[in-house]
C-alpha positions in Angstrom: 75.3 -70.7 -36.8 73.5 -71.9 -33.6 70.0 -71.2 -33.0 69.3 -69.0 -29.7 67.5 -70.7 -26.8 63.6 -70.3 -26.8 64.3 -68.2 -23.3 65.8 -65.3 -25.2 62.8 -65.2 -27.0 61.0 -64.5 -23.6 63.2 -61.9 -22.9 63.3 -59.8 -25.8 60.0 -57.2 -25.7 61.5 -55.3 -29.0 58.3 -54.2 -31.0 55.2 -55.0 -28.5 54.9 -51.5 -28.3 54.0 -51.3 -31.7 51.9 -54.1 -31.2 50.1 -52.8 -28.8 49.5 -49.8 -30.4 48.1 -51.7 -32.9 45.5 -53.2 -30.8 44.4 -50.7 -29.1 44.2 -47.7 -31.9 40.8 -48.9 -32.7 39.6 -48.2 -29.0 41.1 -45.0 -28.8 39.4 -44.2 -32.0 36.4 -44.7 -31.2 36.6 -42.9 -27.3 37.8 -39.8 -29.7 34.6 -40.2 -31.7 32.1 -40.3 -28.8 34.1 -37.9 -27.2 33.3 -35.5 -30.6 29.5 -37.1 -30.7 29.3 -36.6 -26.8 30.9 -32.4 -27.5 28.7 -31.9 -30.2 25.7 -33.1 -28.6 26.1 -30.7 -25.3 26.7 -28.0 -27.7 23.0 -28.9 -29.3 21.5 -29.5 -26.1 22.8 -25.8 -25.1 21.1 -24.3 -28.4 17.8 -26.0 -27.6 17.9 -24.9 -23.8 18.2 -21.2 -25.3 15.5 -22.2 -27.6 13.3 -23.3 -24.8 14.0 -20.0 -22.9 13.1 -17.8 -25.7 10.1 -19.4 -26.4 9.1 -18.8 -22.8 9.5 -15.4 -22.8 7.8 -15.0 -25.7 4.9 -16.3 -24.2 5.7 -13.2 -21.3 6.2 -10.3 -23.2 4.0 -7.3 -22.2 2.2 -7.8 -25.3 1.4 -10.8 -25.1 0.6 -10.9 -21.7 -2.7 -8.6 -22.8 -3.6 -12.1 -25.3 -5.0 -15.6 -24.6 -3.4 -18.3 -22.9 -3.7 -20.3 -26.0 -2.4 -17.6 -28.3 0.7 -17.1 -25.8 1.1 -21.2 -26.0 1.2 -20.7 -30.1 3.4 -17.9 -29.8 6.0 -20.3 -27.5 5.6 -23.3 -29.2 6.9 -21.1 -32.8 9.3 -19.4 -31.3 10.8 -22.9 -30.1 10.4 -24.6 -33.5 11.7 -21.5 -34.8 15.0 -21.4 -32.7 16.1 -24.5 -33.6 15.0 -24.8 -37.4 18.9 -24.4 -38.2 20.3 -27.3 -36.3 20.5 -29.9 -39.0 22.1 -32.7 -36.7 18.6 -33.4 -34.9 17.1 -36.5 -36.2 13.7 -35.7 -38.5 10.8 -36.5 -36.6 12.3 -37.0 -33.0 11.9 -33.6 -31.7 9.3 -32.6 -29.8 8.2 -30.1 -27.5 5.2 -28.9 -24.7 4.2 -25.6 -23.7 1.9 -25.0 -20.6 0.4 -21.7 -20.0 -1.3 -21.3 -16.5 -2.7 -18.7 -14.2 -1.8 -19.7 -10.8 -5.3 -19.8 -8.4 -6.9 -18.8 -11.7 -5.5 -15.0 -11.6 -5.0 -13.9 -15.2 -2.9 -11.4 -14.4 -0.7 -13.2 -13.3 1.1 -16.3 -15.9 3.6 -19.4 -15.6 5.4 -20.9 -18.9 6.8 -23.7 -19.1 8.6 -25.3 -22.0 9.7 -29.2 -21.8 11.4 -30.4 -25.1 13.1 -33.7 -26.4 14.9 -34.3 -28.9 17.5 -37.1 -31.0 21.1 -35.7 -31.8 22.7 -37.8 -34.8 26.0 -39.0 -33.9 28.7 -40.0 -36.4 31.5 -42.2 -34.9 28.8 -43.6 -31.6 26.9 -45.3 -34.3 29.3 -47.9 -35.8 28.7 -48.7 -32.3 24.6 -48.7 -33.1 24.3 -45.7 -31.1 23.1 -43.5 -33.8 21.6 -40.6 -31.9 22.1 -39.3 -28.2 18.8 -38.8 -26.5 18.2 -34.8 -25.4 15.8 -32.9 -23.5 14.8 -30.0 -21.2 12.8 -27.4 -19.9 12.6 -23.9 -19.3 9.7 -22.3 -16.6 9.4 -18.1 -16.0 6.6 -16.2 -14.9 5.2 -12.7 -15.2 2.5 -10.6 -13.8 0.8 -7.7 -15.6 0.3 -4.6 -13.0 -3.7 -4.6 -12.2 -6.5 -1.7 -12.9 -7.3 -0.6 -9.6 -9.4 1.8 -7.7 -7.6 3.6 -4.7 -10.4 5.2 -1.9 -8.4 6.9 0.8 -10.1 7.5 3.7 -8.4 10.4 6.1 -8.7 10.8 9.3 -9.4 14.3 10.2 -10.3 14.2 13.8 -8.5 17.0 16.3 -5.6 14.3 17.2 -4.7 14.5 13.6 -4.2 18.5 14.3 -1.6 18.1 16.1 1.3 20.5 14.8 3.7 18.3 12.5 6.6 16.5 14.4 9.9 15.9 12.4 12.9 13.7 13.6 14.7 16.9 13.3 13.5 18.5 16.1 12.5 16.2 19.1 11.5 18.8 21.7 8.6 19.6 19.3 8.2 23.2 19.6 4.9 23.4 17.5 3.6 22.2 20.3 5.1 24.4 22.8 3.7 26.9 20.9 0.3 25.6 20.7 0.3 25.0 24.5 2.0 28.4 25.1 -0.8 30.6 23.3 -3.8 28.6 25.0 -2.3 28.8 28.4 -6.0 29.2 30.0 -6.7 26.2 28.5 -6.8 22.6 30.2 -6.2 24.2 34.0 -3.8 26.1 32.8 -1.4 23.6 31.0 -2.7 24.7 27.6 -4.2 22.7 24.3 -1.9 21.4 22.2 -4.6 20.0 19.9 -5.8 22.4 17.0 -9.3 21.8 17.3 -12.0 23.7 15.5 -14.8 24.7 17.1 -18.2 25.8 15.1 -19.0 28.3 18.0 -17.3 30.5 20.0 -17.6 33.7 22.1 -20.7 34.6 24.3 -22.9 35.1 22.4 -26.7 34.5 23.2 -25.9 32.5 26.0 -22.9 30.1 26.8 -24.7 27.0 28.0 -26.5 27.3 24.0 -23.9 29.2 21.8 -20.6 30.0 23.3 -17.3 28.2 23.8 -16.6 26.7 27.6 -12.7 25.9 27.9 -11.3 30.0 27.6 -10.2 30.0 23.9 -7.7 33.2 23.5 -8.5 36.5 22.2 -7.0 38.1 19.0 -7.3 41.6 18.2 -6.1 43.3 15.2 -4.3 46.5 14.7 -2.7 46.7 11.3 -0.5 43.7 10.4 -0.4 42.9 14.0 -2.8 40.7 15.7 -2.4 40.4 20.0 -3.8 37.5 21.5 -4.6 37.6 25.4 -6.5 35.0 27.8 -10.6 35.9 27.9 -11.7 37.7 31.1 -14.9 38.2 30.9 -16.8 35.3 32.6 -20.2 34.2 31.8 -23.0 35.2 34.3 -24.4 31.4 34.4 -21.6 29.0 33.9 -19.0 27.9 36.1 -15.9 29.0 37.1 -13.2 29.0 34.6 -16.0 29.8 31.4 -14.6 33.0 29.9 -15.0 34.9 27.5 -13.2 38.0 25.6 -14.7 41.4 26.8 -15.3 43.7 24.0 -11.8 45.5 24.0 -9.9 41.8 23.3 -11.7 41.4 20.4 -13.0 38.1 18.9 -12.8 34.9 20.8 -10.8 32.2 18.5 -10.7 28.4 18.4 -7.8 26.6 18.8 -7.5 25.9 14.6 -7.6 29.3 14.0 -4.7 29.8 16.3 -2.6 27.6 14.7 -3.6 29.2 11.4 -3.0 32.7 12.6 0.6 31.8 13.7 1.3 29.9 11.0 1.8 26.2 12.5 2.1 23.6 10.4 -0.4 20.8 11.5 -0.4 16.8 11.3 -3.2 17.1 8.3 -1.2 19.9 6.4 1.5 17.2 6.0 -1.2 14.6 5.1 -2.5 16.9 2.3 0.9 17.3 0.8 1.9 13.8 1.8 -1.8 12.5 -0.3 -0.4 15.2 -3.5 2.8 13.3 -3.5 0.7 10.2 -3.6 -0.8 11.2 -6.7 1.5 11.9 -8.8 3.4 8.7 -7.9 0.4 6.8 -8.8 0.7 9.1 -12.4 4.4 8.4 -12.8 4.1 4.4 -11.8 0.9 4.3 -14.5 2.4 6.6 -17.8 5.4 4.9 -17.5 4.7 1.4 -17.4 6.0 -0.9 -20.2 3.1 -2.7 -20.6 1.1 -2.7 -24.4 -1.5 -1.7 -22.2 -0.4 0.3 -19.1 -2.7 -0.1 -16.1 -5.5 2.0 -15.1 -5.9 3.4 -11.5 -8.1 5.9 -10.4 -8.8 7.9 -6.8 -11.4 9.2 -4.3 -10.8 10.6 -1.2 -13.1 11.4 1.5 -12.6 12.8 5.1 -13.6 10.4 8.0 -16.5 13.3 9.7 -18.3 15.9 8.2 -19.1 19.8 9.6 -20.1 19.4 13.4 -21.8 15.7 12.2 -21.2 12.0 12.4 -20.4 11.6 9.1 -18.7 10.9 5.9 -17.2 13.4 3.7 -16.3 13.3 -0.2 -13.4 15.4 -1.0 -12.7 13.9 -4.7 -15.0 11.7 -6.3 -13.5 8.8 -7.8 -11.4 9.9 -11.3 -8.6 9.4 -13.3 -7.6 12.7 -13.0 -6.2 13.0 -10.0 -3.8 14.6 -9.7 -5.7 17.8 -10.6 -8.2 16.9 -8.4 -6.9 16.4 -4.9 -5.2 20.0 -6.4 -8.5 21.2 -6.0 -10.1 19.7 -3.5 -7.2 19.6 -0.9 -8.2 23.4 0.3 -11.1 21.6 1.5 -9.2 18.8 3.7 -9.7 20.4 7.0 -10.0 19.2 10.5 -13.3 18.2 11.3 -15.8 21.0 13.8 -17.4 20.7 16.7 -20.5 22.2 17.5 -19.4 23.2 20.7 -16.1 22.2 22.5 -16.9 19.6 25.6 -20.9 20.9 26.0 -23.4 18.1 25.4 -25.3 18.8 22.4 -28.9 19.0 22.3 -31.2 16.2 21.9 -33.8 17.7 19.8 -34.3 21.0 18.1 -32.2 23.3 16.0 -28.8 21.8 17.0 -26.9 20.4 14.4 -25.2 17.8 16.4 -28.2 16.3 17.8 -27.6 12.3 19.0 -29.1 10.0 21.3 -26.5 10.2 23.2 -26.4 13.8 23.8 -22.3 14.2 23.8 -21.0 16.5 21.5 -17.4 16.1 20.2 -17.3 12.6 19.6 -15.0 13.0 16.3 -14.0 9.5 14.7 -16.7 7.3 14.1 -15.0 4.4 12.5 -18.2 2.2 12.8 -20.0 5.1 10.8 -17.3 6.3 8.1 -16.4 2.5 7.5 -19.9 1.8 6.9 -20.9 4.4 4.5 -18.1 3.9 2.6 -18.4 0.0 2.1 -22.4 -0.1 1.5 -25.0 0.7 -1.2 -24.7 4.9 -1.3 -23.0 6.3 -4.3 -19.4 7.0 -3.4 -19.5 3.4 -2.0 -16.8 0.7 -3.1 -18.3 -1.8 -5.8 -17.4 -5.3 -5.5 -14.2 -5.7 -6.6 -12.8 -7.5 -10.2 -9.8 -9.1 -11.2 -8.0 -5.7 -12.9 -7.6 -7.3 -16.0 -8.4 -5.5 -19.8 -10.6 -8.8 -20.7 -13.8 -7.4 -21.6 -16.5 -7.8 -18.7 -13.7 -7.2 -16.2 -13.8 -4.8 -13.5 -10.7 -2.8 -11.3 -9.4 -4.1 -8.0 -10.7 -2.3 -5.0 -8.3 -0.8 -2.7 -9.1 1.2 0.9 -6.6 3.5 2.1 -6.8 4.3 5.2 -4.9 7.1 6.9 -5.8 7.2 10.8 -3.8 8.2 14.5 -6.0 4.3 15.2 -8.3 5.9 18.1 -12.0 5.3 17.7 -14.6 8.6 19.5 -17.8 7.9 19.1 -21.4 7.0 20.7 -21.2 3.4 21.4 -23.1 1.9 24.4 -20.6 -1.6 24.3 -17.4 0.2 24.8 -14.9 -1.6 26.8 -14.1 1.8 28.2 -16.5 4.5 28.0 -16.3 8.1 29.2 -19.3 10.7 30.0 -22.6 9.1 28.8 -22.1 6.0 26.4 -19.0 8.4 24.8 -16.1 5.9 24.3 -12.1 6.2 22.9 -10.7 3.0 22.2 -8.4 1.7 19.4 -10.5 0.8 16.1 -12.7 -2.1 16.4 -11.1 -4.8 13.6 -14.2 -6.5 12.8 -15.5 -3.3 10.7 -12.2 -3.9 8.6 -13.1 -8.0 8.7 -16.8 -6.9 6.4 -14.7 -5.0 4.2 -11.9 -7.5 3.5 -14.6 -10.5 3.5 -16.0 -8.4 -0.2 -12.5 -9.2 -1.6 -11.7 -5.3 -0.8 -7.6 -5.2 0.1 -7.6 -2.4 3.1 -4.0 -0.6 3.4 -3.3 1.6 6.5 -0.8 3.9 7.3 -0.6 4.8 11.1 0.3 8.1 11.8 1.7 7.6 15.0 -1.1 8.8 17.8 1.4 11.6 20.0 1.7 11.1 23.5 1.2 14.2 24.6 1.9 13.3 28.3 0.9 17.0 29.3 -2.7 16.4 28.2 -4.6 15.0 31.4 -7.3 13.8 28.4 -4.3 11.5 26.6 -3.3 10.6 30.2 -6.3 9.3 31.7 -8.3 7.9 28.4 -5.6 7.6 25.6 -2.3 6.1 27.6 -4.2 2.9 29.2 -4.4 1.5 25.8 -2.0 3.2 23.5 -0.2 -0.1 23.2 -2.7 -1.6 21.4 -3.5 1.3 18.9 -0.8 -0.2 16.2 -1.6 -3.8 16.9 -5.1 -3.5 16.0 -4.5 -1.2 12.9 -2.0 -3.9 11.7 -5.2 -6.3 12.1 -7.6 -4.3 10.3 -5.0 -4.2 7.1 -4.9 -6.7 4.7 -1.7 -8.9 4.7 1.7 -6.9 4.0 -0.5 -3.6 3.7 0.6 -2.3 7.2 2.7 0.8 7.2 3.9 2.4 10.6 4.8 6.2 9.8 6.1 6.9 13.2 5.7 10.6 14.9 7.7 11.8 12.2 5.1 14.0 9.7 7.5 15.2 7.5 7.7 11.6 6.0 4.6 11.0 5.4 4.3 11.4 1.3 7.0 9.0 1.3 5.2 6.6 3.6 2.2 6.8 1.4 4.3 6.3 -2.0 6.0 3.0 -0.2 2.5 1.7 0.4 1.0 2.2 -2.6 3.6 0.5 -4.1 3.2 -2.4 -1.7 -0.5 -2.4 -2.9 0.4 -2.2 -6.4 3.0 -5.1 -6.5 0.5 -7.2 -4.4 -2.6 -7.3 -6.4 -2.0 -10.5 -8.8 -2.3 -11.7 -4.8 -5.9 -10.9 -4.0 -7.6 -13.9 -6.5 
């Protein structure tokens, strides 16, 4: 038998398959066992990065957000260790983790966690390959903020521009004022008040140019259930034209709140009183249900920006805790503001109880004066203000609420614009808001809309040049994000207040 050439050789490939199979088993074996190491190890790596976010927000939770910083680290760093106790593949000794608890700007009511861990995962086939462990490691940041103890003192504007009857969207041709107009017709040269002001005297009295009212306020006489108002006729012996007063068979001469009262129009402040009762008990709601160990603690005053026929400050409510029964009883007593004695100069000396320097009587919102008084040394003044935290020594936040129409009226010999005498209307001056703020005090306004009642020749000539600059200057005077812009629309305005105190609220940790 003859022997086959060495070229057949080269051309038969029978069983280098097998061959090859037998060369490369060992590699494939080995890509399956890091592939298993490699599987395994993610899967570790995803238990330790639910570790590392447990122990976080243990570190958050509302009870322990009442504790240390240190005691919240401890509580992180055991929940971690904890967590991963039953993963037996991680090498002894290699795992290691670092929690870091800090109060951002140093506000302790506010926290950041974060956990950074790192770790050895024993392999099984990646070490024959001296690989014995895959390196691991991670992190895990949250934060949380505790809502602060505060101390809410709203401040509300009850000059006559805040009498205006109540506008809603609802009706835009605004009959309340129609009505108001219609029923004071000898009023403003025959145009008629729309303002609801409320005027200490009226009538003739002892003598008009000392006692009695000067712009014709109606008449209303009673007969039974039915009261008839008519225009005065009877004209004072030494005023001018156009003073009158109600002879003896109109009955009583009535100021223009009295008529809004009598008729039953709803005013601008009669919204803000319900608007401020809706107020409160949001404020209750937000505080007894909070899920914190320890809820927050806020409490309320509320003061009118003028007293009686004075330059003044008025407390309604004195600051409490309970106030929701307390504006209950002290709203009766949110009225608009008197005047002595509608568009007379008051006396300088004497008797009069509207006596000024300046001699003008029914200047109505002293923002200079009410601002003052409530941010200095008398006892319904704001204290300086604390963090809001429950760590003993701390005190509440200090917020100002301020619910204004924006237009200053008062006695001030540098206004840009002054009227009669050193009288001036101007939108509020934002430097009285700049003391406040500079204390650490947060200032939150809502700006009920100042009306253009373009039949007025008052708003005409002395409001209109500058009504432009009545919300700019508001937004100024607030403290960042604590601007709210009610619009003419009065009906809203227990919402609008709800929506800024929850502005105010979810702002604090950002006063520190």
């Amino acid at each position: 038998m003859s022997l086959l050439p060495p070229r057949h050789f080269r051309r038969d490939r029978r069983g280098n398959v097998a061959m090859m199979y037998a060369l490369a088993l060992p590699v494939l074996m080995f890509a399956i066992g890091l592939a298993i190491d490699f599987t395994h190890a993610a899967q570790v790596r995803t238990q330790l990065n639910a570790a590392a976010d447990a122990a976080v927000l243990a570190a958050l939770t509302p009870s322990m957000m009442q504790q240390s910083n240190t005691t919240a680290q401890t509580a992180a760093t055991n929940m971690f260790n904890g967590q991963i106790a039953g993963i037996t593949s991680l090498a002894a000794g290699d795992t290691s983790v670092t929690v870091t608890v800090v109060n951002p700007g140093g506000n302790t009511l506010v926290r950041n966690v974060t956990v950074a861990y790192s770790a050895q995962n024993t392999n099984i086939f990646a070490s024959v390959l001296g690989a014995p462990t895959f390196a691991l490691s991670g992190s895990s940041s949250a934060s949380a903020s505790t809502a602060a103890n505060i101390n809410f003192y709203l401040l509300l504007d009850n000059s006559p521009s805040m009498a205006l009857p109540a506008y809603t969207g609802s009706d835009p041709t605004h009959p309340g004022i129609t009505q108001m107009e219609n029923l004071t017709a000898q009023q403003d040269s025959g145009v008629g008040c729309a303002f609801a002001c409320h005027q200490a005297l009226t009538g003739y009295g002892a003598g008009p140019a000392a006692t009695g009212d000067t712009i014709g306020n109606p008449c209303a006489k009673t007969s039974g259930s039915t009261t008839t108002y008519t225009t005065p006729t009877l004209n004072s012996s030494n005023s001018g034209p156009g003073n009158s007063y109600c002879a003896a068979s109109q009955g009583t001469q009535i100021d223009n709140y009295q008529v809004a009262r009598n008729n039953n129009i709803t005013l601008r402040l009669d919204e803000l009183s319900s608007a401020v009762g809706t107020l409160m008990n949001a404020a209750y709601t937000a505080q007894t249900t909070s899920t914190q160990a320890t809820p927050p603690k806020y409490q309320f005053a509320v003061f009118s920006m003028d007293s009686t026929y004075a330059i003044g400050l008025t407390e309604l409510m004195g600051l409490t805790s309970s106030y929701v029964s307390g504006w209950s009883s002290a709203s009766p007593n949110f009225q608009v503001m008197e005047m002595y004695d509608n568009n007379n100069d008051c006396g300088s000396s004497g008797s009069n109880p509207c006596a000024n320097s300046g001699g003008v009587g029914d200047v109505e919102t002293n923002y200079a004066d009410s601002l003052g008084k409530i941010n200095s040394g008398q006892s319904y003044s704001m204290p300086n203000p604390g963090n809001g935290t429950n760590v003993a020594g701390d005190t509440p936040q200090e917020v100002l609420f301020l619910v204004t129409d924006g237009v200053e009226d008062d006695i001030n010999a540098s206004c840009s614009q002054p009227l009669d005498g050193n009288r001036c209307q101007a939108p509020i001056n934002t430097s009285l808001c700049t003391t406040i703020k500079s204390r650490g005090i947060r200032i939150a306004i809502l700006y009920t809309d100042y009306y253009p009642v373009t039949a007025d020749w008052w708003y005409n000539d002395w409001i209109a040049p500058f009504q432009s600059s009545i919300a700019s200057n508001l937004e100024s005077c607030a403290s960042p994000g604590l601007f709210y812009d009610a619009g003419v629309d009065s009906s809203s305005l227990g919402s609008d207040l709800q929506t800024l105190f929850n502005l105010a609220v979810q702002t604090a940790h950002l006063t520190q």
